[in-house]
C-alpha positions as CSV (number, residue, x, y, z in Angstrom):
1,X,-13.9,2.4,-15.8
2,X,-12.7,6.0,-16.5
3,X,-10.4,7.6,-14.1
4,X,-13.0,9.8,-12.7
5,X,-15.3,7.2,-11.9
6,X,-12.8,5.3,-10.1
7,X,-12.1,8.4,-7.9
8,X,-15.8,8.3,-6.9
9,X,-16.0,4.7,-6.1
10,X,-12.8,5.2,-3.8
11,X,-14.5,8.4,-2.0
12,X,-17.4,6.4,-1.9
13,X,-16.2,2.7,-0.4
14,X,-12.7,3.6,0.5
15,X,-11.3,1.1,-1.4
16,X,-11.1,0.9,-5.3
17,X,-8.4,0.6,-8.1
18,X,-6.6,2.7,-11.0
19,X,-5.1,2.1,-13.6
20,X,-3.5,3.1,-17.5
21,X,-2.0,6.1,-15.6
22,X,1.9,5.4,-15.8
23,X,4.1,5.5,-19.0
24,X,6.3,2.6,-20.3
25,X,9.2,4.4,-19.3
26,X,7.7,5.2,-15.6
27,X,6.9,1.6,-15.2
28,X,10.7,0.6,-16.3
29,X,12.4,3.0,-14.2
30,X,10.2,1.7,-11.3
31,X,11.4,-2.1,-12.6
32,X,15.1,-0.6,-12.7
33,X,14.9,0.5,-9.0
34,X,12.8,-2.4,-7.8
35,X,16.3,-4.5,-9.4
36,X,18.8,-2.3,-7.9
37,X,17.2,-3.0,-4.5
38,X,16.6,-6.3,-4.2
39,X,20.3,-7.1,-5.6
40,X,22.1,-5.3,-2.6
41,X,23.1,-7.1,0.3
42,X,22.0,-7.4,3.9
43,X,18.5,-6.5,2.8
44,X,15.8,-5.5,5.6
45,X,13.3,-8.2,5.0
46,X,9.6,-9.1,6.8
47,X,7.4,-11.8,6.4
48,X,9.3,-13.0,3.0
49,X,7.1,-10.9,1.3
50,X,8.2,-7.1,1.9
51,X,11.2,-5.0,2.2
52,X,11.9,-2.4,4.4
53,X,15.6,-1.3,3.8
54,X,15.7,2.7,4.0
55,X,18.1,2.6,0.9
56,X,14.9,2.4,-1.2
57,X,14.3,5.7,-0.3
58,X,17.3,7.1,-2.6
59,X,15.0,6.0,-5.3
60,X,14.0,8.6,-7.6
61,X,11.6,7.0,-9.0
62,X,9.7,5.5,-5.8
63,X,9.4,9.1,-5.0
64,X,7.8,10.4,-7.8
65,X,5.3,7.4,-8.0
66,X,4.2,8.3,-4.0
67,X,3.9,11.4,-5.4
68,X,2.2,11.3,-8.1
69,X,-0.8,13.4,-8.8
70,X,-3.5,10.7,-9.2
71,X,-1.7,8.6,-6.2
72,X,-2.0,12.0,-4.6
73,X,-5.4,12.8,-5.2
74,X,-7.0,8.9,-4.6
75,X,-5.7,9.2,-1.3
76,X,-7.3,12.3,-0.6
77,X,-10.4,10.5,-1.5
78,X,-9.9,7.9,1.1
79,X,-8.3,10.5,4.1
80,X,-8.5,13.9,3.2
81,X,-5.3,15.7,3.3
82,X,-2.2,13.4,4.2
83,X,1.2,12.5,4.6
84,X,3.4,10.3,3.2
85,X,4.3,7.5,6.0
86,X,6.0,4.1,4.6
87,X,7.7,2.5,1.8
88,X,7.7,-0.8,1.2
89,X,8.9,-2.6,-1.4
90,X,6.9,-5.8,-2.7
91,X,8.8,-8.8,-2.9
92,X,6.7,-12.1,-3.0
93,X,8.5,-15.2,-4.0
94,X,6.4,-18.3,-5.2
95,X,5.2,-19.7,-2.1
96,X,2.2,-22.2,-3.8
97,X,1.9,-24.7,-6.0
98,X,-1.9,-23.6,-6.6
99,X,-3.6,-19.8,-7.2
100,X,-6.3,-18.9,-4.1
101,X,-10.1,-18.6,-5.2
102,X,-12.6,-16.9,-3.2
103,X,-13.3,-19.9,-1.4
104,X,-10.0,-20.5,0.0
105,X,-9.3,-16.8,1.0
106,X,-8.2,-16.7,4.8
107,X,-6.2,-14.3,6.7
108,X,-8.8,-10.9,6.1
109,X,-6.5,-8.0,8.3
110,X,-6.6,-4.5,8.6
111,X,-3.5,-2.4,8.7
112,X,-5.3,0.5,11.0
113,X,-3.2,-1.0,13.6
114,X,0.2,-0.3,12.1
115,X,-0.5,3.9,13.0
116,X,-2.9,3.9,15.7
117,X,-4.1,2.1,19.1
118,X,-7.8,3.2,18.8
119,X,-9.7,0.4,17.3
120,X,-10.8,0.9,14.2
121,X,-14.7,1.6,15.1
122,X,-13.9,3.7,17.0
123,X,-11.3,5.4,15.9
124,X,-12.2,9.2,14.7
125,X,-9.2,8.8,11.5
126,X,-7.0,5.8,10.0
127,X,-4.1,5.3,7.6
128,X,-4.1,4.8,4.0
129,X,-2.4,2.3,1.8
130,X,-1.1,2.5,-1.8
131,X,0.0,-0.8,-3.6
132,X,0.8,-0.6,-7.4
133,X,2.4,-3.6,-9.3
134,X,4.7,-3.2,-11.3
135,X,4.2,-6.1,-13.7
136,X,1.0,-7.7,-15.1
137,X,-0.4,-10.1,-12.8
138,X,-2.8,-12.7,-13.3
139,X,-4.6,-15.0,-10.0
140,X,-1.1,-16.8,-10.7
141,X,1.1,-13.9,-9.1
142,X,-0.9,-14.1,-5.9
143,X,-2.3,-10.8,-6.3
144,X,-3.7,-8.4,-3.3
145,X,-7.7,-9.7,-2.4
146,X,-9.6,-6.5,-1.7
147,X,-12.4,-6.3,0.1
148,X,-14.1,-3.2,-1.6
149,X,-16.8,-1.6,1.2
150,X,-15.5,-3.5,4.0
151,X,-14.6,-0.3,6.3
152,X,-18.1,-0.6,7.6
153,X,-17.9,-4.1,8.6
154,X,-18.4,-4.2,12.7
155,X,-15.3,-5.6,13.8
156,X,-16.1,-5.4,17.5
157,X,-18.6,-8.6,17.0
158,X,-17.1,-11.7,17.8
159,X,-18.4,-13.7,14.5
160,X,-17.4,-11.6,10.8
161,X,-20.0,-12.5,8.3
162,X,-17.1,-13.7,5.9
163,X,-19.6,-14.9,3.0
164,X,-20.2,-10.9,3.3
165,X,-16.2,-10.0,3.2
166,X,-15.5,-12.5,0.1
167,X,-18.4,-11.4,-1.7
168,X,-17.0,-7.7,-2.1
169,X,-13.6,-8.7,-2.7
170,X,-12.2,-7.8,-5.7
171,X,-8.3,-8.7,-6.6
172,X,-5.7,-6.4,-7.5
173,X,-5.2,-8.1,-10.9
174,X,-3.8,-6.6,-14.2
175,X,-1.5,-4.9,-16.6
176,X,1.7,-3.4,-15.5
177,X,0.7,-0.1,-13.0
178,X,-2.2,-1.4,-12.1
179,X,-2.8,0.3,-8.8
180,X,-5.0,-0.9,-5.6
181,X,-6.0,2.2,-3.1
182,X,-7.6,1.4,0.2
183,X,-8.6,2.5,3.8
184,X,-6.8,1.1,6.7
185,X,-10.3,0.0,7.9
186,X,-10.4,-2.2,4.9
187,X,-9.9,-5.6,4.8
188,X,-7.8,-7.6,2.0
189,X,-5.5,-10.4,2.2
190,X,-2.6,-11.9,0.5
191,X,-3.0,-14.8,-2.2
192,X,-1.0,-17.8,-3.4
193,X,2.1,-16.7,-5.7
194,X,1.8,-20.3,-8.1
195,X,4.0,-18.9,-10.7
196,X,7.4,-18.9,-11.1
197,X,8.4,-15.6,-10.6
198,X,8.4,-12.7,-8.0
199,X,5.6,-10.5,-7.4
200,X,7.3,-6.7,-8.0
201,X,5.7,-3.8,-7.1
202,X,5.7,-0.4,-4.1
203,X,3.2,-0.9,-1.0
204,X,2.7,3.1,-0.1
205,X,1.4,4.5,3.3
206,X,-0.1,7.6,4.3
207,X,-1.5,9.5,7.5
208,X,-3.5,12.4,7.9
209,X,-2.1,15.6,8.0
210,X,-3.2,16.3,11.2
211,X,-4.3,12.9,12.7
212,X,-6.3,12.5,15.9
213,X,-6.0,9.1,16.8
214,X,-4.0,7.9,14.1
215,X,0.0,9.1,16.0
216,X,1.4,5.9,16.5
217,X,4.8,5.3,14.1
218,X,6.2,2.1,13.6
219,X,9.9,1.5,13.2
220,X,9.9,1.0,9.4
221,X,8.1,4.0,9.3
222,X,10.3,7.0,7.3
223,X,10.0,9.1,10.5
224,X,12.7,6.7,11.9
225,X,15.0,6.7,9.1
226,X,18.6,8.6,9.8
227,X,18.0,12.4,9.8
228,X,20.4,12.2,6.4
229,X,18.8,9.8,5.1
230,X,15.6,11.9,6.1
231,X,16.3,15.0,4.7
232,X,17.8,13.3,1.3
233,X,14.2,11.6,0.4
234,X,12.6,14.9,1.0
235,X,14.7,16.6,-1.1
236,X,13.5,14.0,-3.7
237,X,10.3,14.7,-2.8
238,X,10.9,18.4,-3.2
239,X,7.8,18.8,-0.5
240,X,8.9,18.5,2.4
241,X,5.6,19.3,4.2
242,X,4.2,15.7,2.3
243,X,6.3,13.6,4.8
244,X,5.4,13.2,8.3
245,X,7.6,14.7,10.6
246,X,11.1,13.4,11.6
247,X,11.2,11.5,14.9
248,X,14.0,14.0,16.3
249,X,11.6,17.2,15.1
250,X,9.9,18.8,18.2
């Protein structure tokens, strides 16, 4: 699928992927920084499976990969105009000794939550969510399971039609840079990492630009980082209107 076309299916069911759109020597500075992180000490861990630590956000090249054009313009797709949010690093050790199929996929979530107390139904806006891998990864990895469509699922009844869910799913498999975009209404899960490496790669998140029921900020959320710690990522943004506002702002 050509890059336009997988801009249309995103507009269209708020969840899609991309892919081919970052050089060799994108994808190994991304690697570079993804090393330099995870070898520093005292890391800011959750789950086993992500990493918060603000120091990732003195990465040059994390910046220009939440910033890239077609990142940029997917997520426009999906929420209009936004705001960069969250970081988070993807760091998933082996956890499995076998790869997930469809049938054994559990654990369907939503990560509206994370930026808002409205329910999803109801709510009039949600978040958006980057994740781009930044190695190949087969079903072995324990790649993302997306379900593509799924923001229209009724979440207020009390029994989800999960033969409906799995049957849209689609997982976040591929070469290096390949790159899942979706709708905090969407649901996805996590897989089984059988191989015998880590699962690399950038989990990206993003609020409107002027959100109505979307205002609530977690604590890994960039808004909370140290004002010079702040004000250093958005000079290597070099926009500073991209990132949401600074807790301390008024």
């Amino acid at each position: 699928m050509d890059t336009a076309a997988a801009l249309d299916v995103i507009a269209e069911a708020k969840a899609g992927f991309l892919e081919g759109f970052l050089s060799q020597k994108e994808l190994d500075g991304l690697l570079e920084a993804w090393h330099r992180i995870t070898s520093l000490p005292s890391l800011t861990y959750a789950d086993g499976r992500f990493i918060f630590d603000p120091r990732l956000y003195s990465e040059l090249a994390f910046a220009r990969l939440a910033t890239h054009p077609l990142i940029m313009e997917a997520v426009r797709r999906v929420i209009g105009d936004c705001r960069l949010v969250r970081l988070q690093l993807v760091a998933t050790s082996p956890n499995a000794s076998m790869p997930s199929t469809r049938e054994s996929l559990k654990g369907f979530h939503v990560e509206h939550h994370l930026h808002s107390e409205v329910h999803p139904l109801l709510s009039r806006d949600t978040n958006s969510w980057v994740w781009v891998n930044f190695e190949m990864l087969t079903m072995e990895n324990g790649p993302l399971a997306v379900s593509v469509g799924s923001h229209h699922v009724d979440l207020l009844k009390r029994r989800l039609d999960l033969a409906q869910v799995v049957a849209a799913t689609q997982f976040h498999v591929g070469s290096a840079g390949a790159t899942a975009v979706f709708s905090g209404k969407t649901l996805h899960c996590g897989t089984n990492n059988c191989s015998k490496v880590v699962r690399k790669g950038l989990y990206v998140g993003f609020v409107p630009a002027q959100p109505q029921d979307v205002t609530k900020r977690g604590e890994h959320d960039l808004c909370h980082l140290a004002i010079n710690d702040y004000e250093a990522f958005a000079a290597l943004i070099s926009r500073p209107d991209y990132l949401v506002p600074h807790s301390s702002a008024k």
